[in-house]
C-alpha positions as CSV (number, residue, x, y, z in Angstrom):
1,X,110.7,149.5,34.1
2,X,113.8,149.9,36.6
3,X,113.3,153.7,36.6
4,X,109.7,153.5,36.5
5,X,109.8,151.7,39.9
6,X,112.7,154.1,41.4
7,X,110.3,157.0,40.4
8,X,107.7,155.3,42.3
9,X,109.7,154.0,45.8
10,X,110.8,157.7,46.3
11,X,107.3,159.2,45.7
12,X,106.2,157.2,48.7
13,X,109.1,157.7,50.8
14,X,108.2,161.6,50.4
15,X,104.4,160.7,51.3
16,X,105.5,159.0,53.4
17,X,107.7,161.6,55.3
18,X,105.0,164.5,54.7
19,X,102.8,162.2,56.9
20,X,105.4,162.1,59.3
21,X,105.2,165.8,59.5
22,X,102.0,166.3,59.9
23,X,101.4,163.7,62.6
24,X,104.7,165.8,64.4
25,X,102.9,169.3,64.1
26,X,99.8,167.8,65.3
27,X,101.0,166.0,68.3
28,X,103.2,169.3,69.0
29,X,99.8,171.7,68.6
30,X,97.9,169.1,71.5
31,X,100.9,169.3,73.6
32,X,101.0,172.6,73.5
33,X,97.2,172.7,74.2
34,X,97.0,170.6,76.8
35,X,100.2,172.5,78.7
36,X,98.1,175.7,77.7
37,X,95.3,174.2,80.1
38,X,97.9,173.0,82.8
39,X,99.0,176.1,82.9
40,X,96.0,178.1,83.1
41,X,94.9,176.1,86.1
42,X,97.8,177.5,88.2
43,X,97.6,181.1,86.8
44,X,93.5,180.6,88.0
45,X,93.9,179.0,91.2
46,X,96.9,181.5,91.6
47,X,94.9,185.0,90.7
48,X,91.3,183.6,91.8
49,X,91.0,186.9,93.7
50,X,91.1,188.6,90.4
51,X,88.6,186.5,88.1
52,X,86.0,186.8,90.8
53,X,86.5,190.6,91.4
54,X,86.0,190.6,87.1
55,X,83.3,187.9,87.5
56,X,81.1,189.6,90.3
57,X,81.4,193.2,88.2
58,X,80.2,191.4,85.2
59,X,77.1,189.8,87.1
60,X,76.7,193.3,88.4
61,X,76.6,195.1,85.2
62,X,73.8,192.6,83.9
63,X,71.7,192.9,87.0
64,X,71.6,196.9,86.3
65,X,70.9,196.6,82.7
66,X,68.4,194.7,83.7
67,X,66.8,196.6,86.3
68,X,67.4,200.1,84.1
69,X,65.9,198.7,80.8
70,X,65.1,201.3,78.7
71,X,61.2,201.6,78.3
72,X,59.9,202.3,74.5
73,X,56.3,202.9,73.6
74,X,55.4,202.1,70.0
75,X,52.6,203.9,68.0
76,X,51.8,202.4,64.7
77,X,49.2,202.8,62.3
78,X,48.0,200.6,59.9
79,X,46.1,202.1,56.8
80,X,45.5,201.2,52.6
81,X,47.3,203.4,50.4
82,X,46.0,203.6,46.5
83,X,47.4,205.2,43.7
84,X,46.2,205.4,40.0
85,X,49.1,205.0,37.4
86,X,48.7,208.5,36.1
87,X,51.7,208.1,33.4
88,X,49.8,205.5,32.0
89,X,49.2,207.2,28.3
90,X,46.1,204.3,27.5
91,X,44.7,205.1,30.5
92,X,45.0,209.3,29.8
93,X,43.2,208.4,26.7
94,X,40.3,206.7,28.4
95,X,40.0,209.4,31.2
96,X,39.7,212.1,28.0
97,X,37.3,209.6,26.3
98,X,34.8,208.9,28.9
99,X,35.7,210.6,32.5
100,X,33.3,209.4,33.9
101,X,33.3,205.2,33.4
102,X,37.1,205.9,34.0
103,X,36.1,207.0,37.3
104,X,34.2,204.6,38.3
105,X,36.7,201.8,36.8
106,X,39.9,202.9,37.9
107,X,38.8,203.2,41.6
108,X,38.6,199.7,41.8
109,X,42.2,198.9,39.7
110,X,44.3,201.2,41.0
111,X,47.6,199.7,41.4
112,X,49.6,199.3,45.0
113,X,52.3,201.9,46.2
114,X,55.6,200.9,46.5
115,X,57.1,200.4,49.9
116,X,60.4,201.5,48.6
117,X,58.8,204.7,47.7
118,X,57.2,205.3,50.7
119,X,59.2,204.4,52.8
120,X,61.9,207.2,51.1
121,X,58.8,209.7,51.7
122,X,58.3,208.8,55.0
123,X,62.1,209.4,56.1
124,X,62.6,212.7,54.0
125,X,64.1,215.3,55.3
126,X,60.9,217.0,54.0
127,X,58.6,215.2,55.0
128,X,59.9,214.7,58.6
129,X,60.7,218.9,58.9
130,X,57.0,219.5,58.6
131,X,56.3,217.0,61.1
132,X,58.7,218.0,63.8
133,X,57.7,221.9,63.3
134,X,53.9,221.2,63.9
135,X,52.2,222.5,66.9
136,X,51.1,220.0,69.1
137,X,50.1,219.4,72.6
138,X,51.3,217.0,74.8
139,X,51.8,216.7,78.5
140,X,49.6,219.9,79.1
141,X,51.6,222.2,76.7
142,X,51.3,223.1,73.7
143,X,54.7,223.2,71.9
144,X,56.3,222.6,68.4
145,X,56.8,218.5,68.1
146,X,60.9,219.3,68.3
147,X,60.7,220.6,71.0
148,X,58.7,217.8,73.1
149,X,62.2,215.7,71.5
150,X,64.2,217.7,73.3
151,X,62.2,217.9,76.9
152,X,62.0,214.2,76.6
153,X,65.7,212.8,75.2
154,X,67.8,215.7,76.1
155,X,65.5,218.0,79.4
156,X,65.4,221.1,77.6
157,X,62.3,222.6,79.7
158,X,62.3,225.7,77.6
159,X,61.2,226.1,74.0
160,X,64.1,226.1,72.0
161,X,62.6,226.8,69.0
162,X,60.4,229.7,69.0
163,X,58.9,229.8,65.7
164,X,59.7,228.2,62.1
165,X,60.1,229.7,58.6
166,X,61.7,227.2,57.1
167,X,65.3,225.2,57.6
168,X,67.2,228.0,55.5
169,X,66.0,230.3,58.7
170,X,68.4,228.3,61.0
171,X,71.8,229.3,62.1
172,X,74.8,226.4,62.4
173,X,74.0,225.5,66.2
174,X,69.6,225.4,65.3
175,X,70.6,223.2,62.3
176,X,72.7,221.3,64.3
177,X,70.1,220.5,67.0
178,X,67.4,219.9,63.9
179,X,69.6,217.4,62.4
180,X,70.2,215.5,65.9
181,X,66.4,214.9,66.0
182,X,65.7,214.4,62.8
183,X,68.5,211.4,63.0
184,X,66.6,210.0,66.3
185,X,63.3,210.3,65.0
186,X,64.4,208.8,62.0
187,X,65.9,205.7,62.7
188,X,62.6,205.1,65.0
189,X,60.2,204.8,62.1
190,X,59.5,202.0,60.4
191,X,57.5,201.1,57.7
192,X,56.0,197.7,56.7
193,X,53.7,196.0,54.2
194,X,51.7,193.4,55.1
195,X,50.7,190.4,52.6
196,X,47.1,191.9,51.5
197,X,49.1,195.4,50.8
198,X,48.0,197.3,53.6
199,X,51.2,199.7,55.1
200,X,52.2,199.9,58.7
201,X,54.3,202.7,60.1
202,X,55.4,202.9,63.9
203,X,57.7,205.2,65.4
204,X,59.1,204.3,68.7
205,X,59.9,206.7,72.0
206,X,60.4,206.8,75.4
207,X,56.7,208.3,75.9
208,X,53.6,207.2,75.7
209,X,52.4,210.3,75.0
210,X,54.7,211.4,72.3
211,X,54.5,208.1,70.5
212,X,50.9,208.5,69.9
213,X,51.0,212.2,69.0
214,X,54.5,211.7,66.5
215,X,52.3,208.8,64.7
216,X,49.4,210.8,64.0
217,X,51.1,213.8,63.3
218,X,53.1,211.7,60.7
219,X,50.6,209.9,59.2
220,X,48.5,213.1,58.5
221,X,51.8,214.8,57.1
222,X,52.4,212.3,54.9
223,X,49.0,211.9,53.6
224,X,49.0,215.7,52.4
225,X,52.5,215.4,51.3
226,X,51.7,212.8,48.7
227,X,48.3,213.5,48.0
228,X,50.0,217.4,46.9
229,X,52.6,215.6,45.2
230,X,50.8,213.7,43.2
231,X,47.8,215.9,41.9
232,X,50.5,219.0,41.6
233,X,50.1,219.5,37.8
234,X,46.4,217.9,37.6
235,X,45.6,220.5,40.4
236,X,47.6,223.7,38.1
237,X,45.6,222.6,35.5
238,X,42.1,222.5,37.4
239,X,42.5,225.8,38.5
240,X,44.2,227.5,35.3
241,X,40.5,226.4,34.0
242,X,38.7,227.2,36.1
243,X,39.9,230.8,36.7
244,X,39.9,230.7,32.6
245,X,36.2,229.6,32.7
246,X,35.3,232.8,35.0
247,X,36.6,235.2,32.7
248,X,35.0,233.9,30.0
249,X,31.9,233.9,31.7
250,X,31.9,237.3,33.0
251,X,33.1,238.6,29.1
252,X,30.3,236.8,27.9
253,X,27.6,238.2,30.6
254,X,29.3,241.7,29.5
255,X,28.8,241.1,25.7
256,X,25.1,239.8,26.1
257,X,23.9,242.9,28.4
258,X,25.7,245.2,25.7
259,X,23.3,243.6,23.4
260,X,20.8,244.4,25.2
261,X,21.2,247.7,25.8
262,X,22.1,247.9,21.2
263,X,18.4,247.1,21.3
264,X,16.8,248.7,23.8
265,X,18.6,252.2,22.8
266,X,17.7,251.2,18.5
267,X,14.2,250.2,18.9
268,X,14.3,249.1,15.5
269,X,14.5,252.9,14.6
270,X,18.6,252.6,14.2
271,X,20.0,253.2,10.4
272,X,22.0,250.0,9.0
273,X,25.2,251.7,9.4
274,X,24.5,252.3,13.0
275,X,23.3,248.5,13.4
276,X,27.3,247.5,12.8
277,X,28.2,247.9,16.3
278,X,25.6,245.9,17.5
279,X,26.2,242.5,14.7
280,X,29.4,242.8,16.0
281,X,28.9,242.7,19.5
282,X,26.2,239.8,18.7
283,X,28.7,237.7,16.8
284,X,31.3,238.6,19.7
285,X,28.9,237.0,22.1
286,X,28.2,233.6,19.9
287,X,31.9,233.3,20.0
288,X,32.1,233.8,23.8
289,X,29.1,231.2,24.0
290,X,31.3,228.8,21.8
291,X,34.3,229.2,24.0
292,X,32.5,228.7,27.3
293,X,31.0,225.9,26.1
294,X,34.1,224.1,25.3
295,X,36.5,225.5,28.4
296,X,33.4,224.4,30.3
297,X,33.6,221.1,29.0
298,X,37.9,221.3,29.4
299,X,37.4,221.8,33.0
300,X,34.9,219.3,33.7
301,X,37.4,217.1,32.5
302,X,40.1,218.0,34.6
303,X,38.2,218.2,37.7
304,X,37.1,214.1,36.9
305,X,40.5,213.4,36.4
306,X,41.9,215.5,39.2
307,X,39.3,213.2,41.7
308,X,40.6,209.9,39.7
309,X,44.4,210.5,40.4
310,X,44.1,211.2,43.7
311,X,45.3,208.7,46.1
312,X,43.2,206.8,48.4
313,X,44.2,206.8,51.7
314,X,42.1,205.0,54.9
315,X,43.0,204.0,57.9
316,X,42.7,200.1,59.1
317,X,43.9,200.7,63.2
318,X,45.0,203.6,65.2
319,X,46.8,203.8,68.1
320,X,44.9,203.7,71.4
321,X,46.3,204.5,75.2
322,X,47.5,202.4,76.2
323,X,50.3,201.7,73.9
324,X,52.6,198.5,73.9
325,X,55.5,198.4,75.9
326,X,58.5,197.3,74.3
327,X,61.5,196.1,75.9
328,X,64.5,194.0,75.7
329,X,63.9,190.8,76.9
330,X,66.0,190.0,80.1
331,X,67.0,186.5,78.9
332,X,69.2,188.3,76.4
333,X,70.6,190.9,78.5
334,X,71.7,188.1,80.9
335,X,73.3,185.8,77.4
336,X,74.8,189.0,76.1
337,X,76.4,189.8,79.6
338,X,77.7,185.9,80.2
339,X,79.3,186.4,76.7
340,X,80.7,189.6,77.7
341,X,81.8,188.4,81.1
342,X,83.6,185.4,79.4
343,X,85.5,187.6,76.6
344,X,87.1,189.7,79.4
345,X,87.9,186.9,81.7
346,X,89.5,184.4,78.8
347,X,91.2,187.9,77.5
348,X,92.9,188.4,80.7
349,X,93.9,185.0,81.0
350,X,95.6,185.4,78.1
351,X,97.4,189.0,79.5
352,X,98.6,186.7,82.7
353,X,99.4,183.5,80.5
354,X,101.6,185.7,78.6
355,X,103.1,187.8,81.4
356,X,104.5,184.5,83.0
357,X,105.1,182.4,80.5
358,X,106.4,184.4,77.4
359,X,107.1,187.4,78.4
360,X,110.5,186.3,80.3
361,X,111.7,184.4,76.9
362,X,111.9,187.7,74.9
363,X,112.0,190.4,77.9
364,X,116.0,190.4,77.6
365,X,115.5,191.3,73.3
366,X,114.3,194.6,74.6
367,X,116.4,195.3,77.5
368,X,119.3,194.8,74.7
369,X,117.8,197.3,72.7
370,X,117.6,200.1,75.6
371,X,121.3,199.0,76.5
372,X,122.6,199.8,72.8
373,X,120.0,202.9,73.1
């Protein structure tokens, strides 16, 4: 019991002095605050000159941002995007079955695109080549899009690009001045989905005029691009038919006027051993009948099925002149400046505080050094 109570007498008297400690280092930390503050006063009153000259440059600053915002127009178009499940091997089945009640059904349950995928279409490097290499006119002058980039973002008056076979075409400084616009043009697109699934995509620029053009250019690059994407094989397949289905029709108008001419030249007057040409060339065009029949039927198929895959694509708004002006608002130009403005002041404050205060404690350590130096 003796030791029991010993055990417990010294675990309070080290509480004890822990609390002791702690109420030490905290009066110590608001000492030292509050001679921090005393001694900032002085060092403020003493180099006022100095935190107005940082003071009346930081107001300054904010009043020119303000006055030189930067002016962006934005384009955007809304539009509905459908898109048939193709993989779908049920639905295959059906399309083969009956093409044309799958037509009419699966206009009306085609599934939603992904925004994820489009959006990855949209900022392809692609994608955004064939935009920036159409011909377009803007401002009077008809130019390749890129080089409408560069008159407004960088005032190249001439065309630098001249003509365009492709990127592989390009020499190192070319690519290099592609890939610069491609980057800016890039991270001014956006795409977004609205609640009822439709897709808007604006691109923002310093131009009215070239805002309106880039978003239609884009929208009608991008509706190719993914329409030819997805209807590639369907389309290889429509026209391997129907090329297939011409021959076959011309052999078969060949083999039925050879008939013809088998009886026009016999006149029933031909022996039976000359008649074998002619069977043959009759049975030749009953087979040719046959085939057409059922490549004719193939390739009615495929062109049902080609129209039932192929996306949808309609437009809800359009841009209009004029466009919306976006800019940032000057409420937050003057809170970002303030809290600028204060980080530099309270950071010099610091630079003085220490110049006076600590710097003369530990100056000597180094001046040691250089001695033994």
């Amino acid at each position: 019991m003796d030791e029991f109570n010993e055990k417990t007498e010294s675990l309070n008297d080290a509480s004890s002095i822990e609390e002791v400690k702690v109420n030490e280092d905290f009066q110590k930390l608001v000492q030292f605050i509050l001679k921090f503050i005393a001694r900032s006063k002085k060092i403020i009153k003493k180099y006022l000159w100095a935190f107005l000259i940082l003071f009346i440059i930081g107001i300054g600053t904010t009043i020119y941002f303000i006055l030189n915002k930067e002016k962006v127009y934005s384009a955007g178009i809304m539009f509905v995007l459908k898109d048939d499940d193709a993989s779908n091997p049920m639905q295959q089945g059906a399309n083969l079955a009956d093409p044309l009640s799958s037509f009419l059904l699966n206009r009306t349950t085609s599934q939603a695109v992904n925004i994820d995928r489009l959006t990855e279409i949209v900022n392809s490097q692609k994608l955004l080549s064939n935009v920036l290499f159409n011909k377009c006119i803007i401002e009077g002058k008809e130019d390749f899009l890129i080089n409408h980039f560069l008159k407004q973002y960088y005032g190249v008056t001439d065309s630098y690009f001249t003509n365009y076979s492709g990127l592989k075409s390009f020499d190192r400084n070319k690519y290099r001045v592609f890939l610069q616009i491609f980057s800016l043009i890039r991270k001014n697109i956006s795409v977004e989905q609205t609640k009822s699934g439709a897709f808007i995509m604006k691109i923002l620029t310093n131009n009215e005029e070239l805002s309106k053009v880039t978003s239609e250019l884009l929208y009608q690059n991008l509706s190719n691009f993914y329409i030819d994407k997805t209807t590639e094989k369907a389309q290889r397949n429509y026209v391997f038919l129907r090329n297939r289905l011409d021959s076959i029709r011309n052999m078969l108008y060949s083999s039925e006027y050879q008939v013809a001419n088998f009886e026009d030249r016999s006149r029933n007057l031909l022996l039976y051993t000359a008649r074998v040409p002619q069977v043959r060339q009759q049975r030749n065009t009953i087979f040719y009948e046959t085939l057409y029949l059922e490549v004719l039927k193939l390739f009615e198929t495929s062109k049902v099925t080609l129209n039932n895959i192929t996306p949808i694509f309609q437009i809800l708004s359009r841009p209009y002149y004029p466009l919306s002006l976006v800019t940032m608002s000057s409420l937050l130009i003057v809170i970002i400046g303030l809290f600028v403005t204060s980080i530099v002041l309270f950071l010099v404050l610091i630079l003085f505080y220490l110049k006076i205060h600590v710097w003369p404690d530990y100056k000597y350590l180094f001046q040691y050094k250089g001695e033994e130096v």
